[in-house]
ZASE-835337 format. One record per residue: residue in three letters; y, x, z of N, C-alpha, C in turn. Coordinates in pm, whole numbers, always signed. Atoms other than C-alpha are relative to their C-alpha. Example, Ala and Ser with C-alpha at 12.3 -4.5 7.8 and 13.67 -1.06 7.14 Angstrom:
BEGIN
@resn: ala, n_north: -119, n_east: +89, n_up: +0, ca_north: -450, ca_east: +1230, ca_up: +780, c_north: +120, c_east: +90, c_up: +0;
@resn: ser, n_north: -119, n_east: -82, n_up: -6, ca_north: -106, ca_east: +1367, ca_up: +714, c_north: +109, c_east: -77, c_up: +73;
***
This chain:
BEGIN
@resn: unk, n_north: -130, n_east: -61, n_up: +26, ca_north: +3452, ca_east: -2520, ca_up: -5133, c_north: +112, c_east: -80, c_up: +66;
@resn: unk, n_north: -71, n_east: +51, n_up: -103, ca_north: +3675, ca_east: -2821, ca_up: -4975, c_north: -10, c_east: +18, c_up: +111;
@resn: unk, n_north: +34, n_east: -48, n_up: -145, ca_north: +3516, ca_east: -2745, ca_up: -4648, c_north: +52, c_east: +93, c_up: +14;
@resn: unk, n_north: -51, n_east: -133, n_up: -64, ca_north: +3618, ca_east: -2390, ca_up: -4681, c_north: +130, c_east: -33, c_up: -3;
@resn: unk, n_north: -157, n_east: -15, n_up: +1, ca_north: +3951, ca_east: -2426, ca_up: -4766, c_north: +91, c_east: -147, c_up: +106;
@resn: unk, n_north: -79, n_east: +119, n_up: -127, ca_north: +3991, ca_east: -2771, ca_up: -4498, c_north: +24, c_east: +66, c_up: +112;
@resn: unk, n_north: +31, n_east: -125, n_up: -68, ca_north: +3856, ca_east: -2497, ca_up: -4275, c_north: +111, c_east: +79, c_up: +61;
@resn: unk, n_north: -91, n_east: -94, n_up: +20, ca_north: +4130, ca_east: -2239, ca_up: -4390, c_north: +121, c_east: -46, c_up: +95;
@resn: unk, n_north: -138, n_east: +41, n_up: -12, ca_north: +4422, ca_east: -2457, ca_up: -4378, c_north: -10, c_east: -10, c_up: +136;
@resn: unk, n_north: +37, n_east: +50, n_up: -191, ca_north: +4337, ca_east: -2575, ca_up: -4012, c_north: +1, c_east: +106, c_up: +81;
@resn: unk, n_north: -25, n_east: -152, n_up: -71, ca_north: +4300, ca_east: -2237, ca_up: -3877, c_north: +115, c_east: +11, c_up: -39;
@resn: unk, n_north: -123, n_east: -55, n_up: -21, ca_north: +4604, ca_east: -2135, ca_up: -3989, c_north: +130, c_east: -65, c_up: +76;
@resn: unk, n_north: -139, n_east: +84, n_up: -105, ca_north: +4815, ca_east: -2390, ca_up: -3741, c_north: -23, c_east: +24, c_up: +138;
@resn: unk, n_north: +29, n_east: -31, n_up: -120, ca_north: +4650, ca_east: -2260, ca_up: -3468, c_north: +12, c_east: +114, c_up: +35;
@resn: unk, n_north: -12, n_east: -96, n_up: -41, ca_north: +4675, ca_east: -1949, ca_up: -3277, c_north: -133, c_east: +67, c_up: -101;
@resn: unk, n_north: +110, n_east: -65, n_up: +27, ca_north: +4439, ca_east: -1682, ca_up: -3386, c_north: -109, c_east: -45, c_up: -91;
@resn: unk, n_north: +110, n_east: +97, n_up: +147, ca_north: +4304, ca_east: -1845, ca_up: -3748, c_north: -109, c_east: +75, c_up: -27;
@resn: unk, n_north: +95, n_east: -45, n_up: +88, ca_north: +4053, ca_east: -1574, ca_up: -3835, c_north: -88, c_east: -20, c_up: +97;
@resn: unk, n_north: +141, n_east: +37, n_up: -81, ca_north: +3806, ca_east: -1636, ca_up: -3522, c_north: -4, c_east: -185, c_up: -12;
@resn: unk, n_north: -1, n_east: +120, n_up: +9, ca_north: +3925, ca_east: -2033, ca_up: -3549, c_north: -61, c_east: -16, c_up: -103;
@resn: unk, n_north: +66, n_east: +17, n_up: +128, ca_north: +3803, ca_east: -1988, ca_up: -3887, c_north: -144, c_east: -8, c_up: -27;
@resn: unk, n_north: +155, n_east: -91, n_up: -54, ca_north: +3473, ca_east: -1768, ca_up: -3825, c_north: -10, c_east: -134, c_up: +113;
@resn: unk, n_north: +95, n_east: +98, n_up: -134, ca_north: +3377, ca_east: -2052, ca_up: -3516, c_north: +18, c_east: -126, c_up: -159;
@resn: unk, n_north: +5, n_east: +112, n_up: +97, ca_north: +3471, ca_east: -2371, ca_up: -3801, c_north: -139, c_east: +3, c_up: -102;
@resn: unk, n_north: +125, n_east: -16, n_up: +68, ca_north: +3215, ca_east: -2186, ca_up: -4046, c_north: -100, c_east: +2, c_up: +35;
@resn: unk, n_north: +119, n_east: -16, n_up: -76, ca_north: +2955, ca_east: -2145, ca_up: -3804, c_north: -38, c_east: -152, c_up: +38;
@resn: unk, n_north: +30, n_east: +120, n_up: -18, ca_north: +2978, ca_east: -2440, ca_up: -3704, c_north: -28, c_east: -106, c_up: -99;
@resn: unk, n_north: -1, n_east: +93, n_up: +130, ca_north: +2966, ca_east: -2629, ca_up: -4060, c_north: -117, c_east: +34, c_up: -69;
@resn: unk, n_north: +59, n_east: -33, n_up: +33, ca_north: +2736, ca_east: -2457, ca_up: -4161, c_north: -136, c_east: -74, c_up: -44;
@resn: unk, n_north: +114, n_east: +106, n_up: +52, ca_north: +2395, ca_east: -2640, ca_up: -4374, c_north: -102, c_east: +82, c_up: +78;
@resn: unk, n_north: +146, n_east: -51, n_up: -43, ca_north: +2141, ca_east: -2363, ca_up: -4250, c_north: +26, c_east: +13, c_up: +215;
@resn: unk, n_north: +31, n_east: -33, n_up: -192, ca_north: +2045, ca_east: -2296, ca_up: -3854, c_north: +25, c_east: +117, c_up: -30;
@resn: unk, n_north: -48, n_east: +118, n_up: -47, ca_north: +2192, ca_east: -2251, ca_up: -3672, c_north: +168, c_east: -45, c_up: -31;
@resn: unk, n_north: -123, n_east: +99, n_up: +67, ca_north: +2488, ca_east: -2461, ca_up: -3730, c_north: +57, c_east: -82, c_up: +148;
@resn: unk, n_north: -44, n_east: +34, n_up: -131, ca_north: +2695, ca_east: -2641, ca_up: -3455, c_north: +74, c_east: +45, c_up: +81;
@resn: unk, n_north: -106, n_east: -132, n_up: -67, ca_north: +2812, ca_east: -2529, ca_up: -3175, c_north: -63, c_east: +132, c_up: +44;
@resn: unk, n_north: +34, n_east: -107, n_up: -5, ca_north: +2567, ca_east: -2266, ca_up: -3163, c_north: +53, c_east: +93, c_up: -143;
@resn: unk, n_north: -45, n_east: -61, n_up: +87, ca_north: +2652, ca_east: -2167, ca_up: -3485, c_north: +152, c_east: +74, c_up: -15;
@resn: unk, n_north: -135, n_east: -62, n_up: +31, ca_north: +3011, ca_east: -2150, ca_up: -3437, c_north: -6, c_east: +121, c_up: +142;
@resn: unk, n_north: +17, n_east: -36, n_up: -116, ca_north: +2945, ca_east: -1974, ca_up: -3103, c_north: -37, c_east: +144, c_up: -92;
@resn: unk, n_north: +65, n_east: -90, n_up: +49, ca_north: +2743, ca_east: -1748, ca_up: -3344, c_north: +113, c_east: +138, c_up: -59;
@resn: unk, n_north: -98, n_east: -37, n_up: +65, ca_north: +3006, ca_east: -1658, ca_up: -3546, c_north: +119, c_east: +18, c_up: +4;
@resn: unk, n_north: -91, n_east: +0, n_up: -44, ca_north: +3279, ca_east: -1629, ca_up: -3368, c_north: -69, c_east: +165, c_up: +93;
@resn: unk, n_north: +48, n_east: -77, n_up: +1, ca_north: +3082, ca_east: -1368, ca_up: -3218, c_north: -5, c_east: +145, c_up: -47;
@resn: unk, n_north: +65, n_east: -105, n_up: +163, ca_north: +2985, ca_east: -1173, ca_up: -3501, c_north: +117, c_east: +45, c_up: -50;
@resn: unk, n_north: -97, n_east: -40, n_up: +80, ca_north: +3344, ca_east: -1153, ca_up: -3613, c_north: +76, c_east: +99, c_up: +92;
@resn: unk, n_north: -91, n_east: -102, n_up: -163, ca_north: +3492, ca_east: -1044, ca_up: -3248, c_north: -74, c_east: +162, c_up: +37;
@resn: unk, n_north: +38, n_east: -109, n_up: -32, ca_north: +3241, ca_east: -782, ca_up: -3192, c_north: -64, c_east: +147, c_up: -54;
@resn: unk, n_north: -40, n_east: -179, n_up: +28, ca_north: +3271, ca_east: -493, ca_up: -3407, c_north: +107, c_east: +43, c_up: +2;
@resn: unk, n_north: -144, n_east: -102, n_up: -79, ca_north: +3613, ca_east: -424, ca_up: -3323, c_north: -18, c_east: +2, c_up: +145;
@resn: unk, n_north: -10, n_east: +36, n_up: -124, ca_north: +3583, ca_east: -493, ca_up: -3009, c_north: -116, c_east: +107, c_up: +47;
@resn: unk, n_north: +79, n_east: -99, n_up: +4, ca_north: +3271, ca_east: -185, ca_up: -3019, c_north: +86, c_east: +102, c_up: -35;
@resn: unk, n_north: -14, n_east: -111, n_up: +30, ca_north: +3435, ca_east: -8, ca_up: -3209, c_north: +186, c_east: +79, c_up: +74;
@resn: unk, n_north: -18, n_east: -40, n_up: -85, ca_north: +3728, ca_east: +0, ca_up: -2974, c_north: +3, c_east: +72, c_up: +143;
@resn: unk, n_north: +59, n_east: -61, n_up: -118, ca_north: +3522, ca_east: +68, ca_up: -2628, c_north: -42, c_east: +122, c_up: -68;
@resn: unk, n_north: +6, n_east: -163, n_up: +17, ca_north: +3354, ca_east: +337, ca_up: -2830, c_north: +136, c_east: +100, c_up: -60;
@resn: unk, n_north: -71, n_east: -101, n_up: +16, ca_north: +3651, ca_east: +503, ca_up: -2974, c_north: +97, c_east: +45, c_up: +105;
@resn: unk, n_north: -94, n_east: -27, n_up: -86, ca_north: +3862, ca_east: +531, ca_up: -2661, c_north: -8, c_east: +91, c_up: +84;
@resn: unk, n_north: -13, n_east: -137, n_up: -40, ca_north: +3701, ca_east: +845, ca_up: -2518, c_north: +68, c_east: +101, c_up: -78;
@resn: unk, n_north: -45, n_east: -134, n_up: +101, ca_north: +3819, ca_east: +1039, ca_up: -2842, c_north: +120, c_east: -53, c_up: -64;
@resn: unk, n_north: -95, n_east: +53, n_up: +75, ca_north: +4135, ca_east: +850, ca_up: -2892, c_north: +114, c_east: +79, c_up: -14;
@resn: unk, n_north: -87, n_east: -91, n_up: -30, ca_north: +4397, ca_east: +1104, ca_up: -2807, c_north: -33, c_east: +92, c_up: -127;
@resn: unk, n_north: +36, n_east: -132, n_up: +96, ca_north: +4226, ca_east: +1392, ca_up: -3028, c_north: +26, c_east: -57, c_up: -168;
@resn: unk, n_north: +36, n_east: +2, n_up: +146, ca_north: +4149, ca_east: +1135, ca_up: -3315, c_north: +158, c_east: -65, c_up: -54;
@resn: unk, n_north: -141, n_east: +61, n_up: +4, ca_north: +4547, ca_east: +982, ca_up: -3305, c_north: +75, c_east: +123, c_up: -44;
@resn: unk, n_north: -99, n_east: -114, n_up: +6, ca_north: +4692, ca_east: +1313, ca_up: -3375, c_north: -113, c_east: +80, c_up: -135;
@resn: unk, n_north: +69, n_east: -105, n_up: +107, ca_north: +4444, ca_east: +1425, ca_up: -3640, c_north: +56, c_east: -65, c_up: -179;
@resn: unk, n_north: -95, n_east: +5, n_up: +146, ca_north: +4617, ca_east: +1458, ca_up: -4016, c_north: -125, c_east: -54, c_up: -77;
@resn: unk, n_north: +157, n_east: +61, n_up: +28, ca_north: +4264, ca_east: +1351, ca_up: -4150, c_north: -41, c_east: -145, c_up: +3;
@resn: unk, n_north: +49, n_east: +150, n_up: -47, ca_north: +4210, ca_east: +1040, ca_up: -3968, c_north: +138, c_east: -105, c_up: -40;
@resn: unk, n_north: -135, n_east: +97, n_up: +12, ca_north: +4584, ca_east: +912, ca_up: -3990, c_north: -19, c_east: -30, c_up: -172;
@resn: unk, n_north: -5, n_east: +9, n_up: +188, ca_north: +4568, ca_east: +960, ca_up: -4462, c_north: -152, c_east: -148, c_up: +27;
@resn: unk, n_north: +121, n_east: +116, n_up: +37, ca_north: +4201, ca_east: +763, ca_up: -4380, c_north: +41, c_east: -148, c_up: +39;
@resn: unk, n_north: -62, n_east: +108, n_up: -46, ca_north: +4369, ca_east: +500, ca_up: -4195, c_north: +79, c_east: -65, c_up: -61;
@resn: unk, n_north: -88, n_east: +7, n_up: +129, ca_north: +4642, ca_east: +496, ca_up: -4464, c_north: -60, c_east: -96, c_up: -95;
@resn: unk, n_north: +114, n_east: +48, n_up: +108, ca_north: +4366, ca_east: +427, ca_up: -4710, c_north: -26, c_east: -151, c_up: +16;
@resn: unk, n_north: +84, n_east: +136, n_up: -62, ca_north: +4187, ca_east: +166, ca_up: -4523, c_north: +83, c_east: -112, c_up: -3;
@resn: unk, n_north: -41, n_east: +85, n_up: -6, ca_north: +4488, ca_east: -32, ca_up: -4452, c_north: +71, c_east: -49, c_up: -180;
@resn: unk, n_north: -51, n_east: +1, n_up: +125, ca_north: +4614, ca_east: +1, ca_up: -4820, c_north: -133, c_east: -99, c_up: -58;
@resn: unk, n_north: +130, n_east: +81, n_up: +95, ca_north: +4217, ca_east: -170, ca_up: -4921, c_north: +13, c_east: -125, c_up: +91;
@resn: unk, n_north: -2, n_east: +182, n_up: -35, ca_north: +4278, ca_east: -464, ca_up: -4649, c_north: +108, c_east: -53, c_up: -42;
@resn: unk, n_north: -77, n_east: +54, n_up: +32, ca_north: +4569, ca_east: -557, ca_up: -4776, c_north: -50, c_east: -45, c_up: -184;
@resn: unk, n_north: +98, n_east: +55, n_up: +156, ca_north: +4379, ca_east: -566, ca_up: -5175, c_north: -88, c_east: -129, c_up: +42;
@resn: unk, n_north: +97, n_east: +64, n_up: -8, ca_north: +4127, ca_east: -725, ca_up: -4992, c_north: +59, c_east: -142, c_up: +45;
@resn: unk, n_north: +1, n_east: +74, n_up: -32, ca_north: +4313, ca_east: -1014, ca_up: -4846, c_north: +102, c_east: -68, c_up: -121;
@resn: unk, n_north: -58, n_east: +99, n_up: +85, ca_north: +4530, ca_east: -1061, ca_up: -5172, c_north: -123, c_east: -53, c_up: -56;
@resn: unk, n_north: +135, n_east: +48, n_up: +35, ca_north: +4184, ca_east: -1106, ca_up: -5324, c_north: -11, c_east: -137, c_up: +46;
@resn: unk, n_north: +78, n_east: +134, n_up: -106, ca_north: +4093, ca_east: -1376, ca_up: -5062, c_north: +106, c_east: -75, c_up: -38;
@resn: unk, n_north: -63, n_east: +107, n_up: -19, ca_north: +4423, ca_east: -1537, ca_up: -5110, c_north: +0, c_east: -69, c_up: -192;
@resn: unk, n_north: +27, n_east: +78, n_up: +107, ca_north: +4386, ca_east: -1596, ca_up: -5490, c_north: -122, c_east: -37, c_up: -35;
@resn: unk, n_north: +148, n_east: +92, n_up: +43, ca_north: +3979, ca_east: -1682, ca_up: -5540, c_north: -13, c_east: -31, c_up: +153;
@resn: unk, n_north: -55, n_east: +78, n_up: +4, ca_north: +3969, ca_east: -1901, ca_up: -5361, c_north: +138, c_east: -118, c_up: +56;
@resn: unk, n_north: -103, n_east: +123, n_up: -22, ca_north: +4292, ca_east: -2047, ca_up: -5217, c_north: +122, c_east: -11, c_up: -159;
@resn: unk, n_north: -129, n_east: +23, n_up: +115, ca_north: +4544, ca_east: -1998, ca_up: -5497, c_north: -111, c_east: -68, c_up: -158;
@resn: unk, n_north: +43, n_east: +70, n_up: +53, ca_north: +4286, ca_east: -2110, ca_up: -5756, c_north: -49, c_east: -166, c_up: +19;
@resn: unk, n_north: +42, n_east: +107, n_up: -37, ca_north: +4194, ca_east: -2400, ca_up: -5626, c_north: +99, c_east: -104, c_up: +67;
@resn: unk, n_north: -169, n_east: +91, n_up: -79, ca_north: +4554, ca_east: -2521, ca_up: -5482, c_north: +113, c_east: +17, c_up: -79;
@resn: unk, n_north: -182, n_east: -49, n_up: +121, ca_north: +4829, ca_east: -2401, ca_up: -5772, c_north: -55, c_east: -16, c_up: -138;
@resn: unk, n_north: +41, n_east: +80, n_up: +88, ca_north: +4755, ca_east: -2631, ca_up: -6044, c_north: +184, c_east: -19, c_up: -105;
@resn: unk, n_north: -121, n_east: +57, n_up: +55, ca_north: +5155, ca_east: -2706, ca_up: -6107, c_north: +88, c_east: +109, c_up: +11;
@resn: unk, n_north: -121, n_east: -60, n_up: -103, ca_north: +5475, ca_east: -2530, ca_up: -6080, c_north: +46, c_east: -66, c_up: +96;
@resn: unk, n_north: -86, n_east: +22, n_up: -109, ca_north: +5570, ca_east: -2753, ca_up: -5831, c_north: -105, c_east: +25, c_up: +164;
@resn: unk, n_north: +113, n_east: -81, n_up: -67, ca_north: +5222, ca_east: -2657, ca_up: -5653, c_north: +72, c_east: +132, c_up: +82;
@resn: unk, n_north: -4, n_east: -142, n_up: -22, ca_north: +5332, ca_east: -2284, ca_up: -5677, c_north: +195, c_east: -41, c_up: +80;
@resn: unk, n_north: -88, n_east: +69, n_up: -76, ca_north: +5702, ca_east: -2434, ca_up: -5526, c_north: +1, c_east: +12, c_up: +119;
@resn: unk, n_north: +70, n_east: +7, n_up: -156, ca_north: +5564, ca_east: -2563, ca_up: -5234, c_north: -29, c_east: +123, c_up: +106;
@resn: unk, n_north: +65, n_east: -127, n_up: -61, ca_north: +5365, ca_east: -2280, ca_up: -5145, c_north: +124, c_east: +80, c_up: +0;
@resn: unk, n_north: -80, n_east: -81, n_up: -51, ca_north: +5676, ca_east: -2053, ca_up: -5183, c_north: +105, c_east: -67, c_up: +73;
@resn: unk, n_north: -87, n_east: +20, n_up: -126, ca_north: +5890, ca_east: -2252, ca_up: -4955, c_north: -85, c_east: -15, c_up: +147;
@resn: unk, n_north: +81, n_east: -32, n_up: -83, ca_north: +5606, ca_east: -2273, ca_up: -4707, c_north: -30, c_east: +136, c_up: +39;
@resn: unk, n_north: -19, n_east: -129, n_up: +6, ca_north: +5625, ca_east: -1918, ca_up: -4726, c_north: +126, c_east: +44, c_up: +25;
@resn: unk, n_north: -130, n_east: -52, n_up: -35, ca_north: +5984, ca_east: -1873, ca_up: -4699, c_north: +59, c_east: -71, c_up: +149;
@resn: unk, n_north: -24, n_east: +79, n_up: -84, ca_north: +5971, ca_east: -2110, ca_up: -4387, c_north: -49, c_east: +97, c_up: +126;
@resn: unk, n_north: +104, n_east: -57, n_up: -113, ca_north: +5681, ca_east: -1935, ca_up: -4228, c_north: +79, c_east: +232, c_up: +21;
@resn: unk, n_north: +12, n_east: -185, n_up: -60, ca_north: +5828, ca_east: -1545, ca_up: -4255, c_north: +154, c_east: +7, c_up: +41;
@resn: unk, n_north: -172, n_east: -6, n_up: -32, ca_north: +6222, ca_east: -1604, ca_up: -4299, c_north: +96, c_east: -59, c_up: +84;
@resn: unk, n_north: -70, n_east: +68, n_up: -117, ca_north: +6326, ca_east: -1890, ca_up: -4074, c_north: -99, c_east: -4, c_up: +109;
@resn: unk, n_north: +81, n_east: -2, n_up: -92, ca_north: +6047, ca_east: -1825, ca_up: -3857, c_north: -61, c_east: -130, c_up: +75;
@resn: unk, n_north: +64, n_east: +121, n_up: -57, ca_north: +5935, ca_east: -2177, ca_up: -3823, c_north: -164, c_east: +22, c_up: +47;
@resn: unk, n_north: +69, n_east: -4, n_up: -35, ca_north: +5614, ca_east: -2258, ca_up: -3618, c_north: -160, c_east: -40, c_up: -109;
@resn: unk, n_north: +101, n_east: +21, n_up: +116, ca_north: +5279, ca_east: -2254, ca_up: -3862, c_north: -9, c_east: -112, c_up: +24;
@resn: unk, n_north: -6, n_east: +138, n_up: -14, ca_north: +5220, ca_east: -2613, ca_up: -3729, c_north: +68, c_east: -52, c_up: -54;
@resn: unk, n_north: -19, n_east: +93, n_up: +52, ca_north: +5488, ca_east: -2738, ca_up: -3864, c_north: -1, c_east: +76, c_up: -79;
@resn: unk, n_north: -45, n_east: -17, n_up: +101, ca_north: +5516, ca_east: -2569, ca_up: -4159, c_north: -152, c_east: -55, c_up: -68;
@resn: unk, n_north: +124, n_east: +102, n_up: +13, ca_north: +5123, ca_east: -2703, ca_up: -4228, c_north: +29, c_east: -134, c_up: -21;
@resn: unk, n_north: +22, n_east: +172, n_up: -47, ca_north: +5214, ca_east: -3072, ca_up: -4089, c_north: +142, c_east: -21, c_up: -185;
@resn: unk, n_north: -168, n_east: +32, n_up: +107, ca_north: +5589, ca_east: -3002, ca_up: -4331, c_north: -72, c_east: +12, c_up: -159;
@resn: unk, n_north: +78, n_east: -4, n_up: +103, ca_north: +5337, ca_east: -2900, ca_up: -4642, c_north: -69, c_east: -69, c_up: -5;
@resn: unk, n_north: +90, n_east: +103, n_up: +49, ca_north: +5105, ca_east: -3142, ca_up: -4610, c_north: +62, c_east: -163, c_up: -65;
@resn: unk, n_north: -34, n_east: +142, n_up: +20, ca_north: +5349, ca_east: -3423, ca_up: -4624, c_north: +83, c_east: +4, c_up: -133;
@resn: unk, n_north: -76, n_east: -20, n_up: +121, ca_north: +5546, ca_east: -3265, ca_up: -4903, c_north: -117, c_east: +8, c_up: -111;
@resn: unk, n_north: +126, n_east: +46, n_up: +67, ca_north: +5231, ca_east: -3258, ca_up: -5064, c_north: -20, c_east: -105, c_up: -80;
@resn: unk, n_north: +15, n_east: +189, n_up: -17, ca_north: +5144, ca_east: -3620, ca_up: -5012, c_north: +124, c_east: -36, c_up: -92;
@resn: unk, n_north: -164, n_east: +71, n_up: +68, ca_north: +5542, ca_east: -3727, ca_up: -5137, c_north: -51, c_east: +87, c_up: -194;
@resn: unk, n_north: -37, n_east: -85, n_up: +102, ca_north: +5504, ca_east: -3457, ca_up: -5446, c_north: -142, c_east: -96, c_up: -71;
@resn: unk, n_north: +145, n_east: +59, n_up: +91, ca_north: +5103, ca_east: -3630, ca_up: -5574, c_north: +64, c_east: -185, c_up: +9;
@resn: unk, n_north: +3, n_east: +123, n_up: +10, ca_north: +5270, ca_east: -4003, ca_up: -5495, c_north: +184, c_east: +28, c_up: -140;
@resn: unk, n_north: -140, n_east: +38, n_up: +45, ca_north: +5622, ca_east: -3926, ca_up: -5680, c_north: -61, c_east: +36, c_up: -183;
@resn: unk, n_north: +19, n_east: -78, n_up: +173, ca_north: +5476, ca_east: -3698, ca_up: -6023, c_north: -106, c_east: -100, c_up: -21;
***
């Protein structure tokens, strides 16, 4: 569980966290393969069903972009990834990291850094980690 979430955090200062993520797990991984085949593996595995299911849908993209059908399903779909990634963000990151109010603090000025003043995820990572650090040496 630290692994995943050392994992997490780390991807997210870098460009493109969910394949940085997907290659970290592959690579950490206890069973084979593991490494850099593993992350190789899995980085993979994450890129290439969109990436299918783009090439194949682009003969019928015109017909299926304009259909009242497909647009409500699309609706849908994006309405369940968005469930699905509050999910992910409370078991496990918000359980396992918002222990305090000054925990849950943090996290919302790291949040108000990262969408409202548009600071760079790097620092707002390097600026959370150290406020962190100051907040576990001061309480």
């Amino acid at each position: 569980n630290e692994s995943f979430l050392a994992g997490y955090g780390a991807a997210q200062a870098v460009p493109g966290p969910l394949f940085t993520f997907a290659a970290f797990l592959g690579a950490s991984m206890n069973t084979a393969p593991s490494g850099w085949i593993g992350g190789i593996v899995c980085l993979l595995a994450i890129f290439a069903p969109s990436f299918l299911l783009v090439v194949g849908s682009m003969p019928f993209w015109e017909r299926l972009r304009r259909n009242t059908g497909i647009q409500a399903a699309l609706a849908g779909i994006n309405a369940a990834v968005v469930g699905l990634l509050l999910a992910a963000l409370y078991q496990p990151v918000w359980t396992s990291a918002i222990f305090q109010p000054q925990d849950f603090g943090l996290a919302l000025v790291a949040l108000v850094a990262l969408m409202f003043w548009k600071l760079p995820p790097w620092l707002v990572v390097l600026g959370s980690g150290a406020a962190g650090w100051l907040l576990s040496v001061a309480l």
